[in-house]
Gaussian input, Z-matrix of N, CA and C with variables (Angstrom, degrees):
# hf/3-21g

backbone

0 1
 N
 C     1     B1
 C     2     B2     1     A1
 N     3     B3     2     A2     1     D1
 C     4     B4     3     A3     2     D2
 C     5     B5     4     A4     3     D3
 N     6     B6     5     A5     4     D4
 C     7     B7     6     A6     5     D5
 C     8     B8     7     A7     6     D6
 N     9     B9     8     A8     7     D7
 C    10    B10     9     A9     8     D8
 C    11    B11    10    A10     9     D9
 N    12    B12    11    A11    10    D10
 C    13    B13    12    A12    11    D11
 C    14    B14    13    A13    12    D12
 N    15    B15    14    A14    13    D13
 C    16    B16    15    A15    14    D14
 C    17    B17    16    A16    15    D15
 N    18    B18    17    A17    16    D16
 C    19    B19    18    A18    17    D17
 C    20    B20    19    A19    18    D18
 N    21    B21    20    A20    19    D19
 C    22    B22    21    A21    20    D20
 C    23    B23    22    A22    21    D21
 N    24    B24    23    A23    22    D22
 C    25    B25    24    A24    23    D23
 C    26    B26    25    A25    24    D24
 N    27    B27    26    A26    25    D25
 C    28    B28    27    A27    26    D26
 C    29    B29    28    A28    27    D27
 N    30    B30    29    A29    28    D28
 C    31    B31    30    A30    29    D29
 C    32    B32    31    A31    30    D30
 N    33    B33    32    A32    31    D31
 C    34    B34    33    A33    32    D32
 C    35    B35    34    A34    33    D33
 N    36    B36    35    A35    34    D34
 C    37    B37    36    A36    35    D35
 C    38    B38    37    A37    36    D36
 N    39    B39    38    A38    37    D37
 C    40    B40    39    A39    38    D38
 C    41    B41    40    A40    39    D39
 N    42    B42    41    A41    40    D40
 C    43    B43    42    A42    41    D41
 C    44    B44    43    A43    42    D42
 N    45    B45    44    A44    43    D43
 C    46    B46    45    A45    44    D44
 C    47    B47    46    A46    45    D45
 N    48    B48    47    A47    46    D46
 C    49    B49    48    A48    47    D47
 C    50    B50    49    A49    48    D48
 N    51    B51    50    A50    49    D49
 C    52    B52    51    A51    50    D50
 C    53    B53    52    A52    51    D51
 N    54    B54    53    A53    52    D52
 C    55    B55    54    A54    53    D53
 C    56    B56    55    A55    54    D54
 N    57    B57    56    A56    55    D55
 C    58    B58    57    A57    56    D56
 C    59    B59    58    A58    57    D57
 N    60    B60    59    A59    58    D58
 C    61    B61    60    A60    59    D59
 C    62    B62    61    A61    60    D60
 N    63    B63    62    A62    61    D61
 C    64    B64    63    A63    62    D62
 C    65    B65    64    A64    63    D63
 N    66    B66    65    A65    64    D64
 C    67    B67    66    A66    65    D65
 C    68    B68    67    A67    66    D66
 N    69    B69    68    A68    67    D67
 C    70    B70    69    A69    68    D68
 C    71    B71    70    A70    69    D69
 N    72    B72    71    A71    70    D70
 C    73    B73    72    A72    71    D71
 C    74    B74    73    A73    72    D72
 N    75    B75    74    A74    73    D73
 C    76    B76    75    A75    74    D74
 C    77    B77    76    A76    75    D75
 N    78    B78    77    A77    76    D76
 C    79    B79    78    A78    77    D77
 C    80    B80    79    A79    78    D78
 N    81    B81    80    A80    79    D79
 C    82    B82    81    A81    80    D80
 C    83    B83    82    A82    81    D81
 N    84    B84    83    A83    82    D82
 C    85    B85    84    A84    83    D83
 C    86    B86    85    A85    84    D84
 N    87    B87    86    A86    85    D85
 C    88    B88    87    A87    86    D86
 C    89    B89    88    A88    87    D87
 N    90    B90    89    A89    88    D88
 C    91    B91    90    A90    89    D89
 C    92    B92    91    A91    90    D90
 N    93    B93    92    A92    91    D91
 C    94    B94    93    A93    92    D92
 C    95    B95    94    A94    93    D93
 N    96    B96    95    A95    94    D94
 C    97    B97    96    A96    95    D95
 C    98    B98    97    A97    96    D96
 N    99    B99    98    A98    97    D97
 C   100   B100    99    A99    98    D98
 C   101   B101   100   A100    99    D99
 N   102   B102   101   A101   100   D100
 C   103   B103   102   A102   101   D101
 C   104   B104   103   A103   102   D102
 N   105   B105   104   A104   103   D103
 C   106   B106   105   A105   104   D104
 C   107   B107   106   A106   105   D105
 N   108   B108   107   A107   106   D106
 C   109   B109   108   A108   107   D107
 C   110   B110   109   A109   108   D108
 N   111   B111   110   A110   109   D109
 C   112   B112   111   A111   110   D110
 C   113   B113   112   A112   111   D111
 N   114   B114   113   A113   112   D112
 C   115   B115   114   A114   113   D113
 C   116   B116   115   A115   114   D114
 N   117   B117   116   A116   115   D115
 C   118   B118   117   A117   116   D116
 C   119   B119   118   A118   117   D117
 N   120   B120   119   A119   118   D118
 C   121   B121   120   A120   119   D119
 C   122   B122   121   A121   120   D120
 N   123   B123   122   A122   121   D121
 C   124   B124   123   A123   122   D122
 C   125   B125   124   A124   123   D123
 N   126   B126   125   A125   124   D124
 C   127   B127   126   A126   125   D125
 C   128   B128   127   A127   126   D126
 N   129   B129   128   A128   127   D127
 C   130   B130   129   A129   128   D128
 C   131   B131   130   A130   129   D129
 N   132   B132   131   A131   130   D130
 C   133   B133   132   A132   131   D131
 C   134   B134   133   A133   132   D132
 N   135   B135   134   A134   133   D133
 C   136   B136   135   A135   134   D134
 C   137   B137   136   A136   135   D135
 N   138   B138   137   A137   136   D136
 C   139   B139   138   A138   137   D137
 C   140   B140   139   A139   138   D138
 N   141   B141   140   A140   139   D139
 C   142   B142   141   A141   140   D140
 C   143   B143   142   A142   141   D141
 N   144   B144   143   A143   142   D142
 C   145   B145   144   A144   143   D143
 C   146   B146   145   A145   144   D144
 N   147   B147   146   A146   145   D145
 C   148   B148   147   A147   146   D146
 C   149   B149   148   A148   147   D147
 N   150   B150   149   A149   148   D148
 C   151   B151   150   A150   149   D149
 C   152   B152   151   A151   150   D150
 N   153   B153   152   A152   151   D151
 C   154   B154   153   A153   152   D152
 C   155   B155   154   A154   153   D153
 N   156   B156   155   A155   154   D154
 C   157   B157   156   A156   155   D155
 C   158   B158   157   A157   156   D156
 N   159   B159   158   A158   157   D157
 C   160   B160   159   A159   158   D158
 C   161   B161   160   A160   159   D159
 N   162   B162   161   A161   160   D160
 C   163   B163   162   A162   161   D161
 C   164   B164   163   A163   162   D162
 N   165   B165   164   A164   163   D163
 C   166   B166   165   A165   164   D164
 C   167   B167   166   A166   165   D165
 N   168   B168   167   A167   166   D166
 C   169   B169   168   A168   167   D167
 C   170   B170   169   A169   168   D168
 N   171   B171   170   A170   169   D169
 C   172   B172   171   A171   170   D170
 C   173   B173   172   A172   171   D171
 N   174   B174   173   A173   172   D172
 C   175   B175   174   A174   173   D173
 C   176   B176   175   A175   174   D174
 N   177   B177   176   A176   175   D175
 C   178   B178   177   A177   176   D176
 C   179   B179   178   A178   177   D177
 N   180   B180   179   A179   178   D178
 C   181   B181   180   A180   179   D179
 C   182   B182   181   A181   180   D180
 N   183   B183   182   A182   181   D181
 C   184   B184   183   A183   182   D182
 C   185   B185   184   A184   183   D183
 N   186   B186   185   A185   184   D184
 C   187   B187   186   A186   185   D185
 C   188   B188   187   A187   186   D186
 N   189   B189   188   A188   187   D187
 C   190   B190   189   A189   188   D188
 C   191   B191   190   A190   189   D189
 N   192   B192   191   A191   190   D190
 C   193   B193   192   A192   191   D191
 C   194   B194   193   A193   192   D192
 N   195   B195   194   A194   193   D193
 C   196   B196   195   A195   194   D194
 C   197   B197   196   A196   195   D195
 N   198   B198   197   A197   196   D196
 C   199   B199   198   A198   197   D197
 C   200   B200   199   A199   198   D198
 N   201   B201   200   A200   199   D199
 C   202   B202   201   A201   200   D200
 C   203   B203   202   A202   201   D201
 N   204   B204   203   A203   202   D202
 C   205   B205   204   A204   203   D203
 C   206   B206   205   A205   204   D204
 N   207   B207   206   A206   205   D205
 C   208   B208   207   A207   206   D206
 C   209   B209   208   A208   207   D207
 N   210   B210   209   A209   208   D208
 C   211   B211   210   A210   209   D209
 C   212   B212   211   A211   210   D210
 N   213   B213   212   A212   211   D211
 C   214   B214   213   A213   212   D212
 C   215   B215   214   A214   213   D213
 N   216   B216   215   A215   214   D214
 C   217   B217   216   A216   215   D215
 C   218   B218   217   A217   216   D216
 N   219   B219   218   A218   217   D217
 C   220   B220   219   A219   218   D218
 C   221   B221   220   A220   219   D219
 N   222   B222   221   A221   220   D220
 C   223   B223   222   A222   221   D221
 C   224   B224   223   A223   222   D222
 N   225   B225   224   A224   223   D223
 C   226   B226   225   A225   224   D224
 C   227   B227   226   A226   225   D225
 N   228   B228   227   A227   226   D226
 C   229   B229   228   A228   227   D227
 C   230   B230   229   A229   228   D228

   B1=1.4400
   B2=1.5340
   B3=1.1576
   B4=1.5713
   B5=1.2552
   B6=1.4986
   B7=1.8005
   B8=1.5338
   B9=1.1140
   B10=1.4411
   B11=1.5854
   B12=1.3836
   B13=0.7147
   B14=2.1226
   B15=1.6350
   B16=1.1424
   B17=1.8475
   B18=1.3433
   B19=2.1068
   B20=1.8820
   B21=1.6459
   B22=0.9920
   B23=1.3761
   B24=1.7866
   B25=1.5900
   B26=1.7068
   B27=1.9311
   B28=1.2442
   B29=1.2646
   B30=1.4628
   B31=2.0568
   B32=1.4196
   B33=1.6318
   B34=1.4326
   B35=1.7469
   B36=1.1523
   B37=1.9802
   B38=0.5636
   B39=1.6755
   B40=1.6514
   B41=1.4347
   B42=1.5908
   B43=1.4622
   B44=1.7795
   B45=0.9295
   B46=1.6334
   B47=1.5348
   B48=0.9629
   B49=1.5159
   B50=1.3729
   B51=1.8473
   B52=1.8586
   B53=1.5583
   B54=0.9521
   B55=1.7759
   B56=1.6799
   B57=1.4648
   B58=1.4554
   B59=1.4902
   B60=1.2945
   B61=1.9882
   B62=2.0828
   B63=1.8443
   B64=1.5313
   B65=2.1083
   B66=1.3201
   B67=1.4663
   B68=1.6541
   B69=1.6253
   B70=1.4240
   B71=1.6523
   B72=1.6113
   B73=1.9584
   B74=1.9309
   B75=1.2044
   B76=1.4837
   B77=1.6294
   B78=1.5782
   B79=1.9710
   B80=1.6483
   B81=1.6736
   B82=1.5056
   B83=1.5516
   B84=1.7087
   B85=1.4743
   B86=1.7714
   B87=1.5864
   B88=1.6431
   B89=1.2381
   B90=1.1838
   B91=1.5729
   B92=1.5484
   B93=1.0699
   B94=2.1650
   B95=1.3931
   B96=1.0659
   B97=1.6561
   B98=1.3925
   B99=1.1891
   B100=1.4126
   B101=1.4048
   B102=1.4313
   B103=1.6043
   B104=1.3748
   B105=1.3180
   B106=1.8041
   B107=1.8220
   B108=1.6653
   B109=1.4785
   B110=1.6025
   B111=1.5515
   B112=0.9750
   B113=1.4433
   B114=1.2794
   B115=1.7856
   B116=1.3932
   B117=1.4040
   B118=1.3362
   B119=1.1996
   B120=1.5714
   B121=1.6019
   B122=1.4828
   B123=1.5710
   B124=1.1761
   B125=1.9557
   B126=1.0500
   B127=1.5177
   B128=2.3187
   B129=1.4514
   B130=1.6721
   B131=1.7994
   B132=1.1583
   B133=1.8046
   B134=1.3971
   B135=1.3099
   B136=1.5972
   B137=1.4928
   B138=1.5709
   B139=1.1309
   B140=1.8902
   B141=1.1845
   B142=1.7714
   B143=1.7392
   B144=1.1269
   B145=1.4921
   B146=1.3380
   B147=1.4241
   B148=1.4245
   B149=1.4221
   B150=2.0576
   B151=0.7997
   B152=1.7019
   B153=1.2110
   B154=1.5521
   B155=1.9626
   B156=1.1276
   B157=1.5194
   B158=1.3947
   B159=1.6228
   B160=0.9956
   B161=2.0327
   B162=1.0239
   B163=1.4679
   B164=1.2097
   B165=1.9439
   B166=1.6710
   B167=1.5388
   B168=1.0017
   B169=1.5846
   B170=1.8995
   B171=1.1953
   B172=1.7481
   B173=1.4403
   B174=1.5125
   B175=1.4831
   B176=1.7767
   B177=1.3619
   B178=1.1852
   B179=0.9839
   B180=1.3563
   B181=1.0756
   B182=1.4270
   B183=1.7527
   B184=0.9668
   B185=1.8029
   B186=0.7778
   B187=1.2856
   B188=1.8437
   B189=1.5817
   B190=1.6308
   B191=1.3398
   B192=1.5312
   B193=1.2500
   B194=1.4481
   B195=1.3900
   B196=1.1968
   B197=1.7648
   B198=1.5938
   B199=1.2911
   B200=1.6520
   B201=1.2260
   B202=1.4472
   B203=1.8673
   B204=1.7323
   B205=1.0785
   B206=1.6116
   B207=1.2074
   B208=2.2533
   B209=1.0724
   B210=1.8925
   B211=1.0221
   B212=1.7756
   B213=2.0172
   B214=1.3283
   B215=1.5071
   B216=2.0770
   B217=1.0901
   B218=1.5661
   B219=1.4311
   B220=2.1773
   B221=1.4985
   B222=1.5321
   B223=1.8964
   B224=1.7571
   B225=1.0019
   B226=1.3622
   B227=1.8757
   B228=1.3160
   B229=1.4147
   B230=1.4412
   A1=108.94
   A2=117.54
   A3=130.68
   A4=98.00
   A5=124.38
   A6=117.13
   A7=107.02
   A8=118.18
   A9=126.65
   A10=123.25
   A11=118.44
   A12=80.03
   A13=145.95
   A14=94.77
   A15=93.40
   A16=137.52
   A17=74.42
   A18=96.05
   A19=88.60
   A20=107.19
   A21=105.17
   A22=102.09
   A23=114.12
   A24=108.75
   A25=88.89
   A26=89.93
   A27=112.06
   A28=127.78
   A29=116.60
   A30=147.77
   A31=76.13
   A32=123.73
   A33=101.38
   A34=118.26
   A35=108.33
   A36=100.10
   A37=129.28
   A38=120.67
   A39=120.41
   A40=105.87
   A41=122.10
   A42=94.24
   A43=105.10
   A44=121.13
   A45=122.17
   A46=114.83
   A47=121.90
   A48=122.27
   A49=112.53
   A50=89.69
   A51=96.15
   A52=104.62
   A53=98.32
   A54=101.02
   A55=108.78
   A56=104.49
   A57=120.90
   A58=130.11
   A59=99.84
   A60=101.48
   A61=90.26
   A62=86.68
   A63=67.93
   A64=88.07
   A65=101.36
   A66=96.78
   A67=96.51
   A68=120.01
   A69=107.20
   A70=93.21
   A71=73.80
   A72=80.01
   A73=110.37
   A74=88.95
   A75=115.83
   A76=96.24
   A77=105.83
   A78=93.66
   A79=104.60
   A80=120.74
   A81=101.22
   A82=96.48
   A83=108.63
   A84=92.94
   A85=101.80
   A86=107.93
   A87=108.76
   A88=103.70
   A89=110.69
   A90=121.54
   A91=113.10
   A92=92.47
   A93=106.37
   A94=119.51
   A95=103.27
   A96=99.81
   A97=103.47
   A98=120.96
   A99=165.75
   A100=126.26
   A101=122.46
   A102=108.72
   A103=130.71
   A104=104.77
   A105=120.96
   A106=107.46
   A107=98.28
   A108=97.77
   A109=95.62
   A110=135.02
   A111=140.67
   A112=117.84
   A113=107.46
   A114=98.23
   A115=127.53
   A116=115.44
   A117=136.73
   A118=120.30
   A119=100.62
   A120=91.52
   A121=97.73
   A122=116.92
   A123=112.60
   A124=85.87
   A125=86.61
   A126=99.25
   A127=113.69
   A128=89.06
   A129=67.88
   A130=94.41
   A131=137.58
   A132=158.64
   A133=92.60
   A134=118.09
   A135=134.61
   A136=119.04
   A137=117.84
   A138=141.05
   A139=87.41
   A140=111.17
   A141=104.39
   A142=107.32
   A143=103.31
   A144=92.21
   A145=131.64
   A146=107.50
   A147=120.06
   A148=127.80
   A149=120.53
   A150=115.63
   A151=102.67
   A152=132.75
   A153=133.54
   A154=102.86
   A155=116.21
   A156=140.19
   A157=96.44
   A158=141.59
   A159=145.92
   A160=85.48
   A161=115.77
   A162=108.11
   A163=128.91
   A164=123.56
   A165=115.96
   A166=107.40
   A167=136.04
   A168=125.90
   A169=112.65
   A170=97.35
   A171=118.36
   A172=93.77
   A173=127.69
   A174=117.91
   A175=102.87
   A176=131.83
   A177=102.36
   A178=118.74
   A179=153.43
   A180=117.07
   A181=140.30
   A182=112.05
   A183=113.59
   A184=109.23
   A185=141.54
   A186=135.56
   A187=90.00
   A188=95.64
   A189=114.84
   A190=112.45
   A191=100.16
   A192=134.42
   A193=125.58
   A194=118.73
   A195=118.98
   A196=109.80
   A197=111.38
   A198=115.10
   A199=123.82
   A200=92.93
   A201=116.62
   A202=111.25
   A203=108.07
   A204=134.84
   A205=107.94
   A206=96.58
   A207=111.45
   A208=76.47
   A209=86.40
   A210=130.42
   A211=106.70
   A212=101.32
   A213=116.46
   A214=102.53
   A215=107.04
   A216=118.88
   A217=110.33
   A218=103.75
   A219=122.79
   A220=78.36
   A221=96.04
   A222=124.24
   A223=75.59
   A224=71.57
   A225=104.01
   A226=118.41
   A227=124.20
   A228=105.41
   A229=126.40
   D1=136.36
   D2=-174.28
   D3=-73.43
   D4=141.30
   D5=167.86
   D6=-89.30
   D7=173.70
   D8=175.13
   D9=-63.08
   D10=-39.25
   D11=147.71
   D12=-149.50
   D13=54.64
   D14=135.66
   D15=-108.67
   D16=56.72
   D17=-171.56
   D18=-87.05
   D19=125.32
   D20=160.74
   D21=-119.20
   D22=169.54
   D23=-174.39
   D24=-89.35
   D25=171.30
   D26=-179.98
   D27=-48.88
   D28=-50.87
   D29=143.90
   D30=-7.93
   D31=-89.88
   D32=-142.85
   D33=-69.69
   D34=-19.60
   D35=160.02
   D36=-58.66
   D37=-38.80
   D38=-177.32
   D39=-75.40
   D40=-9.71
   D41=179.76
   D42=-110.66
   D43=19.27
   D44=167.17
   D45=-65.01
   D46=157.52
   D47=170.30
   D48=-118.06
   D49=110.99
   D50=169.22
   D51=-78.90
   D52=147.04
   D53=159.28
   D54=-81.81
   D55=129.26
   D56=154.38
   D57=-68.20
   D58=143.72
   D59=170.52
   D60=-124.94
   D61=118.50
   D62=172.39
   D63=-124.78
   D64=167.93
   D65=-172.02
   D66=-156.41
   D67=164.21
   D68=-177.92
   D69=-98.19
   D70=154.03
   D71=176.51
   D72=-115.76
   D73=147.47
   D74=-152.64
   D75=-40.75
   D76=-36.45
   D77=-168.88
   D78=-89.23
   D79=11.39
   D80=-174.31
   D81=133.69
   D82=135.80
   D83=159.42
   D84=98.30
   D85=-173.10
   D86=157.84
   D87=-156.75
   D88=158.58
   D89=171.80
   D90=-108.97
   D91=143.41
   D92=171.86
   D93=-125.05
   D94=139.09
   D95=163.84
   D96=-139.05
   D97=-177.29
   D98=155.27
   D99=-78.71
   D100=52.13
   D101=-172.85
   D102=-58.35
   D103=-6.09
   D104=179.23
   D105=-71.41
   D106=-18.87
   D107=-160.02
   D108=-130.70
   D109=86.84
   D110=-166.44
   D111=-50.58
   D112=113.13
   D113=-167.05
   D114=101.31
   D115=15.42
   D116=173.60
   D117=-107.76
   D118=101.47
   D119=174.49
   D120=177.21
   D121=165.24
   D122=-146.38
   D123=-160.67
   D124=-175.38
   D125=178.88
   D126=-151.12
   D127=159.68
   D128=176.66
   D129=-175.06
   D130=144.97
   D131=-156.68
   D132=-52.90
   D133=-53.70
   D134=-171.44
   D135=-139.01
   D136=166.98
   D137=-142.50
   D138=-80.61
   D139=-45.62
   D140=178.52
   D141=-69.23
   D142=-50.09
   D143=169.64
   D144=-32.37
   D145=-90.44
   D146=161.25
   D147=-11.15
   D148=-61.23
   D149=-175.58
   D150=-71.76
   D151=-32.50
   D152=173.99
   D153=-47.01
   D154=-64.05
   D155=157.77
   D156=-13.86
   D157=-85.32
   D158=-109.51
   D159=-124.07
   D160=-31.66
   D161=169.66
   D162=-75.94
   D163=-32.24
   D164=130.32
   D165=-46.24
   D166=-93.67
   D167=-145.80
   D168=-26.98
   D169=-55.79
   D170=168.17
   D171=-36.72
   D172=-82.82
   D173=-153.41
   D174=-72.43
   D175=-19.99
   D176=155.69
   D177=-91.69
   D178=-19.91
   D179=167.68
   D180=-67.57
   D181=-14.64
   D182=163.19
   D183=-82.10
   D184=49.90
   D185=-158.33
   D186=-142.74
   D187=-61.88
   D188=170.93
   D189=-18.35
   D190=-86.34
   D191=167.51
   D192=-24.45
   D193=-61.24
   D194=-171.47
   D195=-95.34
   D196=4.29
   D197=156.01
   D198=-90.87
   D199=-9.14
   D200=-172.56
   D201=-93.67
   D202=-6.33
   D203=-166.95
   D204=28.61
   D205=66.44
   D206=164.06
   D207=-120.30
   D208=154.58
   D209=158.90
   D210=-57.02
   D211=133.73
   D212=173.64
   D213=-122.50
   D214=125.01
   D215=173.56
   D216=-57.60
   D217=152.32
   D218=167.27
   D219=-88.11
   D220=161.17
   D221=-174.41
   D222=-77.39
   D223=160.04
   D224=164.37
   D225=-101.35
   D226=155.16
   D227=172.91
   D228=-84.08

């Protein structure tokens, strides 16, 4: 549980920058995730897709999360 006050609002997660891993996957397409954010990741036909794909998954899952009041990892560099 986050304390009060190092409670930041949601605004400031959604605007951090995780770094992506996007890679092609063996049946077609590519997959991405988020390794900063365990459980983020998505898949999509092409390279615009995907990254569209993987930037919803990001805002809900950080959305999840911080309604869910857990702790949300900073990117890493």
């Amino acid at each position: 549980m986050i304390n009060a006050v190092e409670a930041k609002t949601l605004n400031y997660y959604l605007t951090l920058n995780y770094p992506i891993t996007i890679y092609p996957d063996p049946e077609g397409g590519y997959v991405a995730e988020i390794k900063d954010l365990p459980g983020c990741l998505t898949q999509g036909e092409n390279i615009e897709e995907t990254i569209q794909n993987i930037n919803e998954a990001r805002e809900l899952w950080l959305q999840t999360v911080y309604e869910l009041e857990r702790e949300i990892p900073l990117p890493t560099d």
